[in-house]
RODO-2510 file (C-alpha; in nm, 4 decimals, decimal comma):
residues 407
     n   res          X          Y          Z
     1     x     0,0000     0,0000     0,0000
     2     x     0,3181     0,2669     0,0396
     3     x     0,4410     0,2011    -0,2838
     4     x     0,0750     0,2315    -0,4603
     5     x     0,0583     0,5425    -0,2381
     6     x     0,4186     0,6744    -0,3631
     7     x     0,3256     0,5612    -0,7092
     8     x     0,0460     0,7883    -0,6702
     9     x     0,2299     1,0772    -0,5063
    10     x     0,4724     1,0439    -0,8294
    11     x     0,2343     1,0369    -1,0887
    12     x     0,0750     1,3702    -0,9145
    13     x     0,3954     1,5274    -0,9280
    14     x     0,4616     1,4164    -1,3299
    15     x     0,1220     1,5688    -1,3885
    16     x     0,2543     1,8896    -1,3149
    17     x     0,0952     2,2373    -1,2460
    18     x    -0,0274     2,2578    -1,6211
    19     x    -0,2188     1,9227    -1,6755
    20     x    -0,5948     1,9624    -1,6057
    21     x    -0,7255     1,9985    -1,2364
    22     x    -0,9597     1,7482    -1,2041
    23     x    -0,6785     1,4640    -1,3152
    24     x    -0,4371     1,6211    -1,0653
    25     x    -0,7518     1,6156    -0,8107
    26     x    -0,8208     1,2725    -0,8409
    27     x    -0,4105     1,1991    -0,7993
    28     x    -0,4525     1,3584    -0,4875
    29     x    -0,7301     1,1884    -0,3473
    30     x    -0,6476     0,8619    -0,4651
    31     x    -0,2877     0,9176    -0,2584
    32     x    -0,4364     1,0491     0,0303
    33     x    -0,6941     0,7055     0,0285
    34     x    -0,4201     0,4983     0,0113
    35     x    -0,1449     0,6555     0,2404
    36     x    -0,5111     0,5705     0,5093
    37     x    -0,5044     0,2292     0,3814
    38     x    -0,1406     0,1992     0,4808
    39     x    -0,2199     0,3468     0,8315
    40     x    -0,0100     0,7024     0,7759
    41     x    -0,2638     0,9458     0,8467
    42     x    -0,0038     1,2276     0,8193
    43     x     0,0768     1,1528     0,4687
    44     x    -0,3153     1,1152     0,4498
    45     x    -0,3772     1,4700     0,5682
    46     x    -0,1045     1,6245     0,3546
    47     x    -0,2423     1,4803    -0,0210
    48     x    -0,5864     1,5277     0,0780
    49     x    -0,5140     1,9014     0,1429
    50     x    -0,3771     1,9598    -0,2120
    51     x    -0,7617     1,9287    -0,2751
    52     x    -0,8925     2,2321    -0,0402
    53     x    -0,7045     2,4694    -0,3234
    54     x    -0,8817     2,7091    -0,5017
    55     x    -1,0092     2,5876    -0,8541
    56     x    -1,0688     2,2340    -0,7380
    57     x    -1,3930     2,0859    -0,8489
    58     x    -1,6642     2,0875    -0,5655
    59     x    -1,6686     1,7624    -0,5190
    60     x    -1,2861     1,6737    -0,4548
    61     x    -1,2955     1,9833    -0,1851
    62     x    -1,6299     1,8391    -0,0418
    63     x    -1,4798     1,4655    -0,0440
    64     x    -1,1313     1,5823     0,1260
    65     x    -1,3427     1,7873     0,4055
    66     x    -1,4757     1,4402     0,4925
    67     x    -1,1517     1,2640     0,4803
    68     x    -0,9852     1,5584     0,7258
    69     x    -1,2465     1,6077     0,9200
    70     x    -1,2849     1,2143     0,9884
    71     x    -0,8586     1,2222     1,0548
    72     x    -0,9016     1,4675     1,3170
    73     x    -1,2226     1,2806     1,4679
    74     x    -0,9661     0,9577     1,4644
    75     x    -0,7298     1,1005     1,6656
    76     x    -1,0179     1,3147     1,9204
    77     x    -0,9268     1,6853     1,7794
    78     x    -1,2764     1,7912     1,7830
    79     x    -1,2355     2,1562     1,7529
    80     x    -1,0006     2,1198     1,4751
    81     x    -1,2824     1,8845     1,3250
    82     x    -1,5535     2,1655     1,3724
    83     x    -1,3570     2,4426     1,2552
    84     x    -1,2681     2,2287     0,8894
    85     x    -1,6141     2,1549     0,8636
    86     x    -1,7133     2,4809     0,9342
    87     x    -1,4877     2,6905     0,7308
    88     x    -1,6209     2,4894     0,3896
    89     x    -1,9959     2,5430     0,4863
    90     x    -1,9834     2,9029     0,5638
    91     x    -1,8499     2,9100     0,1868
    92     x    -2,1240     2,6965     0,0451
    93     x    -2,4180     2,7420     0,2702
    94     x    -2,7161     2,6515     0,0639
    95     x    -2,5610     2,3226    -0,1402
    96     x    -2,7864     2,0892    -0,1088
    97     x    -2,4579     1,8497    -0,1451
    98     x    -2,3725     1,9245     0,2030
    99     x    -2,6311     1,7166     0,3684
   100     x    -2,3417     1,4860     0,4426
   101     x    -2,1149     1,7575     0,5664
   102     x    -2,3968     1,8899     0,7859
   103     x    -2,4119     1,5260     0,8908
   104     x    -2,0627     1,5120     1,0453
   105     x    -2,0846     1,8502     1,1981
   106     x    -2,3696     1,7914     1,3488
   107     x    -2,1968     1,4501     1,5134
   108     x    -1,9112     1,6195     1,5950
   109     x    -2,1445     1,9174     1,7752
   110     x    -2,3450     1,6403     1,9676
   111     x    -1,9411     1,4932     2,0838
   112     x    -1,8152     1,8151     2,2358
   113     x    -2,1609     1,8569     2,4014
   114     x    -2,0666     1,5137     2,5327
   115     x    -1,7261     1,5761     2,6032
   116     x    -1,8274     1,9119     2,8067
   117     x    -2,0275     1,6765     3,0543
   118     x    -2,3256     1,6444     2,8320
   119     x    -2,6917     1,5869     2,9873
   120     x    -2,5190     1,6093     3,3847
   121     x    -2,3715     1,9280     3,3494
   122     x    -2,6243     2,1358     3,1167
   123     x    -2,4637     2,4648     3,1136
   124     x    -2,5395     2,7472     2,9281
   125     x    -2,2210     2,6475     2,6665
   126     x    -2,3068     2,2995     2,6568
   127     x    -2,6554     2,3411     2,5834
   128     x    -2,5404     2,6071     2,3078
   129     x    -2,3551     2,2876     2,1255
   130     x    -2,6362     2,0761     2,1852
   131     x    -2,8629     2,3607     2,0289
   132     x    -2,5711     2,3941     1,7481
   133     x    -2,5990     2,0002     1,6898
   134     x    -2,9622     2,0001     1,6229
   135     x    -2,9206     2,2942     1,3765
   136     x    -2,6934     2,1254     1,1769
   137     x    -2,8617     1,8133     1,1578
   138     x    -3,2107     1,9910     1,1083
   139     x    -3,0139     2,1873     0,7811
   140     x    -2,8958     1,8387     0,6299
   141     x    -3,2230     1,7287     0,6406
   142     x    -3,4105     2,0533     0,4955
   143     x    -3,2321     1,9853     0,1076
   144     x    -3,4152     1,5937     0,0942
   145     x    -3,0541     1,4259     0,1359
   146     x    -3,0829     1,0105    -0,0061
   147     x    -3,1666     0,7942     0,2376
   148     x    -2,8521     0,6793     0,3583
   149     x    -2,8037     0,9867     0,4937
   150     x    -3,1200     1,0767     0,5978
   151     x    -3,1291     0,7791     0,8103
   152     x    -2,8220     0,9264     1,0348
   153     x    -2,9320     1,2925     0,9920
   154     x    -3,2671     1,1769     1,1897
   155     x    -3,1055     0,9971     1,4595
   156     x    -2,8754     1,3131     1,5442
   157     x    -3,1557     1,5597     1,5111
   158     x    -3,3417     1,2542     1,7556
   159     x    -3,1176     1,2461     1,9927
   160     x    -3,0145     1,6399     2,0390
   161     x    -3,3652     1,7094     2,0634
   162     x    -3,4000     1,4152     2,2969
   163     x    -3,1064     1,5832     2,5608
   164     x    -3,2404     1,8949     2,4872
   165     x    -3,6324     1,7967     2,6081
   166     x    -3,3931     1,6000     2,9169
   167     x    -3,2757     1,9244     3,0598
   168     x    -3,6231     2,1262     3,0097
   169     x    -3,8525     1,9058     3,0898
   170     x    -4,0085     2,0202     2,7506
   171     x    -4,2840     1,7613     2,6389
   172     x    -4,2876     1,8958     2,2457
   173     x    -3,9646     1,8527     2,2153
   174     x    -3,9927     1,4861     2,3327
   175     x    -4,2476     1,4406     2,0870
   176     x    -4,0532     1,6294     1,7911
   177     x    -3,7574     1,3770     1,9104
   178     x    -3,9488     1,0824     1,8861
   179     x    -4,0746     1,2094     1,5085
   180     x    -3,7139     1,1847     1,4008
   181     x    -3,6080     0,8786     1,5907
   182     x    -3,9172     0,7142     1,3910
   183     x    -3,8129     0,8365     1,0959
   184     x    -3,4293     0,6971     1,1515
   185     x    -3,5787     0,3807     1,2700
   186     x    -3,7551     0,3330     0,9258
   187     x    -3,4599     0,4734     0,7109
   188     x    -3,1573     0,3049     0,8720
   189     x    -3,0370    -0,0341     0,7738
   190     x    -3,0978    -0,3036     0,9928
   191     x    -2,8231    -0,2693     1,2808
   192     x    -2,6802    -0,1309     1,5960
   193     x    -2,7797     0,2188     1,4782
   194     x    -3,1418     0,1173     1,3708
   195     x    -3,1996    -0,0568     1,6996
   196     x    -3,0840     0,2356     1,8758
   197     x    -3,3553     0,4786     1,7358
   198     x    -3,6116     0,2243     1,8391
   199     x    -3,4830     0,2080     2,1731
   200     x    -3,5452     0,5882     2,2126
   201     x    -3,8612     0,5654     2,0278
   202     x    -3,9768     0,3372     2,3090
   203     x    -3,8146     0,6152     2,5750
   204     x    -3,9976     0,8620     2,4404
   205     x    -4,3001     0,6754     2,4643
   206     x    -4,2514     0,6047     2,7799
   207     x    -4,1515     0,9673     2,8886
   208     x    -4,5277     1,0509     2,7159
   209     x    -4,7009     0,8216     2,9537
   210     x    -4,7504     0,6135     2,6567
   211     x    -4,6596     0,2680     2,7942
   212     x    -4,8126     0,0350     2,5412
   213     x    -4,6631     0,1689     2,2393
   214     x    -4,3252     0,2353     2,4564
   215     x    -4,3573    -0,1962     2,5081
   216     x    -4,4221    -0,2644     2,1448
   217     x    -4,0575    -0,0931     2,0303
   218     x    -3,8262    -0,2472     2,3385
   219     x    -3,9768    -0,5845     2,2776
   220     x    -3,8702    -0,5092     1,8641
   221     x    -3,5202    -0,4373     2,0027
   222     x    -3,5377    -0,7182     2,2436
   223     x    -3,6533    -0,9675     1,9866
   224     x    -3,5519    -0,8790     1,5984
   225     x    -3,1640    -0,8102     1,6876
   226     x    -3,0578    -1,1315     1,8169
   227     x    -2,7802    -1,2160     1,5715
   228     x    -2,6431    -0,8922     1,5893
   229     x    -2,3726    -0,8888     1,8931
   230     x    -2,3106    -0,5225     1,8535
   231     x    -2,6722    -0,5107     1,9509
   232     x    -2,6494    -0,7886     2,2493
   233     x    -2,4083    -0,6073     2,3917
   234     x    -2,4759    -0,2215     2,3803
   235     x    -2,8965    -0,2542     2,3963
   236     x    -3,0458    -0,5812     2,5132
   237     x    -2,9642    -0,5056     2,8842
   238     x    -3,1047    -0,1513     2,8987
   239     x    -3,3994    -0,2240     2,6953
   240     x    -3,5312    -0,5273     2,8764
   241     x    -3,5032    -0,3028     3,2254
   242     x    -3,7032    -0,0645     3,0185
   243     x    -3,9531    -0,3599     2,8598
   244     x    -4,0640    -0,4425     3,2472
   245     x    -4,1026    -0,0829     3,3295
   246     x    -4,3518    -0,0295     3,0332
   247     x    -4,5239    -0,3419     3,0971
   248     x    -4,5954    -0,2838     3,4036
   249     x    -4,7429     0,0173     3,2822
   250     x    -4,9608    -0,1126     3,0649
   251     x    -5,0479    -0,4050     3,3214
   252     x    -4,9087    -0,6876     3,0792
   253     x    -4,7289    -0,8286     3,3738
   254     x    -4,6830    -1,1324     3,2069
   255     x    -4,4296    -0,9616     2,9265
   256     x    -4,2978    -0,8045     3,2778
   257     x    -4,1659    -1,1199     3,3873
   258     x    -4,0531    -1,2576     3,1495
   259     x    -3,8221    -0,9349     3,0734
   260     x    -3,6988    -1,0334     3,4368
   261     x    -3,6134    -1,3725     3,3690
   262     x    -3,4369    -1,3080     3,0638
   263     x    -3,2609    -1,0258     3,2110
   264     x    -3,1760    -1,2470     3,5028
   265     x    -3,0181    -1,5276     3,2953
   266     x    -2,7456    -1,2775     3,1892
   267     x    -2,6569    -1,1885     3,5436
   268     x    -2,5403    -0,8386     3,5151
   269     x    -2,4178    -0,6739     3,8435
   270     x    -2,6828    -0,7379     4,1163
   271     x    -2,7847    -0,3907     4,1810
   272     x    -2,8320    -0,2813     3,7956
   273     x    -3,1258    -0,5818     3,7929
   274     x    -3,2703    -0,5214     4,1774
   275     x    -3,4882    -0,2186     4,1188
   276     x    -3,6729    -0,3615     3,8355
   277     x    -3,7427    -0,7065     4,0276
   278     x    -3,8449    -0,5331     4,3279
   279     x    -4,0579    -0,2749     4,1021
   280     x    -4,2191    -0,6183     3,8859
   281     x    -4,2211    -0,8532     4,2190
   282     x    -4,4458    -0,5634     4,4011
   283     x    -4,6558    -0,4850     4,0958
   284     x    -4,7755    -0,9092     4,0610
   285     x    -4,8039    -0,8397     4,4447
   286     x    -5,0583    -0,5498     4,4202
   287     x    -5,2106    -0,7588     4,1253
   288     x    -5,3375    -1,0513     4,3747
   289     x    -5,0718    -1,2856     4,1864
   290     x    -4,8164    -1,3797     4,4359
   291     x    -4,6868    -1,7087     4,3006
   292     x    -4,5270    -1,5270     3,9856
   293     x    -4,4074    -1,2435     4,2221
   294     x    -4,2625    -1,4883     4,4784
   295     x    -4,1237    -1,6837     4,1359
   296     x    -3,9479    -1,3338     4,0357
   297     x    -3,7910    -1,2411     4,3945
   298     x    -3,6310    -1,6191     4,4595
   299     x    -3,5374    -1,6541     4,1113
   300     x    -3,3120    -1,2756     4,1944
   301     x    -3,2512    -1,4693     4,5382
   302     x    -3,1175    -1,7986     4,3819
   303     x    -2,8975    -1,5888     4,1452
   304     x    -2,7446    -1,3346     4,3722
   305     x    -2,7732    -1,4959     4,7170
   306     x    -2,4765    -1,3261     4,8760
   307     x    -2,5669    -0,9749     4,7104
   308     x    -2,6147    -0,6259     4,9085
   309     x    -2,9867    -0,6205     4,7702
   310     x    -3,0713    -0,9713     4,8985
   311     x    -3,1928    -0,8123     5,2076
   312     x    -3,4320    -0,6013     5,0401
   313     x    -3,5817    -0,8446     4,8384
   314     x    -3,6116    -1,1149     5,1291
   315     x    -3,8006    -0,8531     5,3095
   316     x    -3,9895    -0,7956     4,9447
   317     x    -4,0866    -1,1653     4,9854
   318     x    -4,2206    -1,1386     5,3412
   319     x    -4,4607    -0,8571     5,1986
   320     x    -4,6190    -1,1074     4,9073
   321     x    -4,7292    -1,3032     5,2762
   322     x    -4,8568    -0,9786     5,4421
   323     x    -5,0517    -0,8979     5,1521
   324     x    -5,1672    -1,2439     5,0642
   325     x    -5,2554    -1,2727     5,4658
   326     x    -5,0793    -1,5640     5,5196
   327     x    -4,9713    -1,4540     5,8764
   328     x    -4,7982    -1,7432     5,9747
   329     x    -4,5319    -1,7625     5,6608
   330     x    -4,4979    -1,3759     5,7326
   331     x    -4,4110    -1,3784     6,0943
   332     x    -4,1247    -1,6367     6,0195
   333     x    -3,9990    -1,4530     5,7622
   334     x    -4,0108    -1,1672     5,9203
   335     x    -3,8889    -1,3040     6,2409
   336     x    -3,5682    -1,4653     6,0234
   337     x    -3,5303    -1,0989     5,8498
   338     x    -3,4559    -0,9252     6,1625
   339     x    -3,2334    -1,1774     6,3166
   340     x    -3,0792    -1,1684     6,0378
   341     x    -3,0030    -0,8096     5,9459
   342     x    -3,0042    -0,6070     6,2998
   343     x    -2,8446    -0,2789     6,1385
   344     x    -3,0201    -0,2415     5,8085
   345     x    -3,1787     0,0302     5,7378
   346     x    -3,5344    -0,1368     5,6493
   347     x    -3,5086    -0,2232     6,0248
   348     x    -3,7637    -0,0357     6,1301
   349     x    -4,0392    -0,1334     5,8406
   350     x    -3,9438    -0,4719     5,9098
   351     x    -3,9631    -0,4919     6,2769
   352     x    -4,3459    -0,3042     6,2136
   353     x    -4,4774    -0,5415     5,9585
   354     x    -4,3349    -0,8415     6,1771
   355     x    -4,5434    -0,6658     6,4697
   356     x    -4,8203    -0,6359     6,2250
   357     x    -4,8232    -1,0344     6,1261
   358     x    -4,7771    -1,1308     6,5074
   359     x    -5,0972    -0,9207     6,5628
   360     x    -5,3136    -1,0618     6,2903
   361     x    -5,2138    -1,4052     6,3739
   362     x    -5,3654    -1,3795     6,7070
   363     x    -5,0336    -1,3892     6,9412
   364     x    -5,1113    -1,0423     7,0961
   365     x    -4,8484    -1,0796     7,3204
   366     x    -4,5569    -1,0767     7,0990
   367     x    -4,7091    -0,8059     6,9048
   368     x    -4,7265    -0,5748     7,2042
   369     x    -4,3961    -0,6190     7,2886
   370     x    -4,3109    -0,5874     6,9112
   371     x    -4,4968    -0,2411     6,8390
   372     x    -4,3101    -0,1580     7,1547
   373     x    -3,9601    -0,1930     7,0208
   374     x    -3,9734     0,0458     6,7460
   375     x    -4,0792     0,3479     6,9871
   376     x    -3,7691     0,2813     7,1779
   377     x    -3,5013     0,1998     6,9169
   378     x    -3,6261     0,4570     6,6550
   379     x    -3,7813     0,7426     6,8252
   380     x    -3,7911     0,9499     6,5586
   381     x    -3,9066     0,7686     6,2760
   382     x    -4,2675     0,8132     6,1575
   383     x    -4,3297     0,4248     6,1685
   384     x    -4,2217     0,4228     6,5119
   385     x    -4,5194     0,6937     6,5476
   386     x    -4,7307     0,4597     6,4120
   387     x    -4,6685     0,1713     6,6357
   388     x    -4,7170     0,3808     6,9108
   389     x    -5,0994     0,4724     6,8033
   390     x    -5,1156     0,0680     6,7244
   391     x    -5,0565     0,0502     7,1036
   392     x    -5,2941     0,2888     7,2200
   393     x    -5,5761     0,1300     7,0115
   394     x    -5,4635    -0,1632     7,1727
   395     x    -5,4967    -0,0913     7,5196
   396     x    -5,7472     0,1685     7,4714
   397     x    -6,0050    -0,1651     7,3042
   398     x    -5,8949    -0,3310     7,6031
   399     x    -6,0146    -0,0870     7,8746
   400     x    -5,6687    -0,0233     7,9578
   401     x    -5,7039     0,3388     7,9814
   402     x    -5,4015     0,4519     8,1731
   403     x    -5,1892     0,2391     7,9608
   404     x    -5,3616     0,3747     7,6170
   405     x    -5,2368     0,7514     7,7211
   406     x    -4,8948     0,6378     7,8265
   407     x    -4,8448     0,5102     7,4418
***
């Protein structure tokens, strides 16, 4: 690949100054594409310039803009990448040619919004790139680029709008977002980039309190991708935390669990997966279906048995028996909870709801003593309160009227 490059580099210098630009041009550009293939960017950079000269034809100056502008981007010079993409657009502003150009600015826009700490620090200046990003992606678009670059031009403009809407809470510019992420989703090949605008269709969705149609495109990414590992690795996780969120929402609980199960059998870090089976074990709870939520929590349980969460969603567990008044299973749970974890911070719910069982299972006596506990190891916390007006109804039904005020 040197010597075709060299061979190049020599025939553009035999050409001479007087042989016809366009044949010099395309000396130039063919060097500069195969000093890349050789991996000398340098030597790249240098025959690809020859082409930003006056006189060139259009096309070679628009093609070595890319080829620059995608050298700087290689090695992370964004502002040198902004200011070569810049400089050529200010000079042709209305070519409708440019859609590609527009493209890469736009990209390189939304990576120095990025870079400047993107949607967690929304300053003034990073929100002006953001703003900048959308712009230039909103121009490609306005000249009816073809569709492979419409496709890409959709997905910026989605996603700058969507981090825009983020950081104002502004519920039209969700919606505009999710227009364009529809429209990438439809243009784009099949791929990681495809998947990825129906992953934020199905956010935006969901940001809309549209649930249902926020299921229907995480299941597509969960389901239609499966041979593609870029996919498998970048999306599936995510979006099937996101598929038992929305179908909970729109109380297919069914879908719900089995989101959890398949998220489950890849075993990502305990607490990534805990919220979501505590948020899908307490929604079959509150459904009246506690075998599949009891089937959730021990199948978390039986995969993360030594994990920090474990606690939580034991103590999840003992609330499927409170609610499905089985007293008995709940005041050994309960009673195995608290022996178990004497400093965590449930405590105090835990020791209550144990109290609670004890009572409703007719041993009065350990639930007296229980309510009791709470008032004197956490004084200040509201459920403390409330076991204290638990005792006072107690004694006060039992004619123990001294005892009632005391509480």
């Amino acid at each position: 690949l040197e010597a075709a490059a060299q061979s190049a580099e020599a025939w553009l210098e035999a050409l001479g100054e007087n042989s016809p630009v366009d044949r010099r041009a395309e000396a130039a550009a063919r060097a500069g594409r195969l000093w890349t293939q050789a991996g000398k960017p340098a030597a790249a950079e240098a025959a690809f310039s020859r082409n930003l000269a006056p006189g060139i034809p259009l096309e070679r100056q628009r093609e070595a803009v890319l080829e620059l502008t995608d050298s700087a981007l290689a090695r992370k010079d964004l502002a040198a990448a902004r200011e070569r993409l810049q400089s050529f657009l200010a000079a042709q502003p209305a070519n409708p040619a440019n859609a590609l150009l527009r493209l890469r600015l736009g990209q390189t826009l939304f990576q120095q919004f990025q870079a400047s700490g993107g949607p967690t620090n929304a300053t003034p200046e990073a929100l002006a790139l953001l703003s900048l990003a959308a712009g230039q992606f909103g121009e490609g678009l306005s000249n009816s680029p073809p569709p492979d670059v419409a496709g890409p031009l959709n997905l910026g403009r989605g996603w700058a709008l969507w981090q825009e809407a983020s950081a104002n809470n502004a519920i039209e510019r969700f919606r505009e977002a999710g227009t364009h992420f529809a429209a990438a989703a439809s243009l784009l090949p099949r791929g990681l980039d495809q998947a990825t605008a129906r992953f934020k269709l199905a956010d935006v969705y969901l940001r809309l309190n549209q649930p249902a149609a926020a299921l229907t495109n995480y299941l597509a990414v969960t389901r239609d991708y499966a041979d593609l590992p870029a996919v498998q690795q970048d999306l599936l996780q995510p979006a099937l935390i996101q598929t038992a969120q929305a179908a909970v929402g729109s109380t297919n609980l069914d879908e719900a669990s089995r989101a959890v199960e398949q998220l489950l059998a890849r075993k990502p870090p305990a607490g990534d997966v805990a919220p979501v089976v505590l948020f899908v074990g307490q929604a079959l709870a509150k459904a009246a279906r506690p075998e599949p939520a009891r089937a959730v929590l021990d199948q978390f349980l039986a995969t993360y048995p030594e994990s920090d969460p474990a606690a939580e969603v034991e103590l999840a567990l003992a609330a499927v028996e409170l609610r499905t008044r089985r007293w008995g299973p709940a005041v050994v749970a309960l009673d195995r909870w608290v022996g178990a974890h004497p400093q965590h911070p449930l405590l105090p719910q835990a020791e209550f709801d144990r109290a609670w069982a004890a009572a409703q299972a007719g041993s009065m006596t350990n639930a007296v003593d229980q309510f009791a506990a709470p008032a004197v190891r956490f004084p200040t916390n509201l459920i403390a309160q409330t076991a204290l007006l638990w005792l006072a109804d107690h004694h006060f039904s039992l004619g123990e009227y001294s005892r009632a005020g005391q509480a």
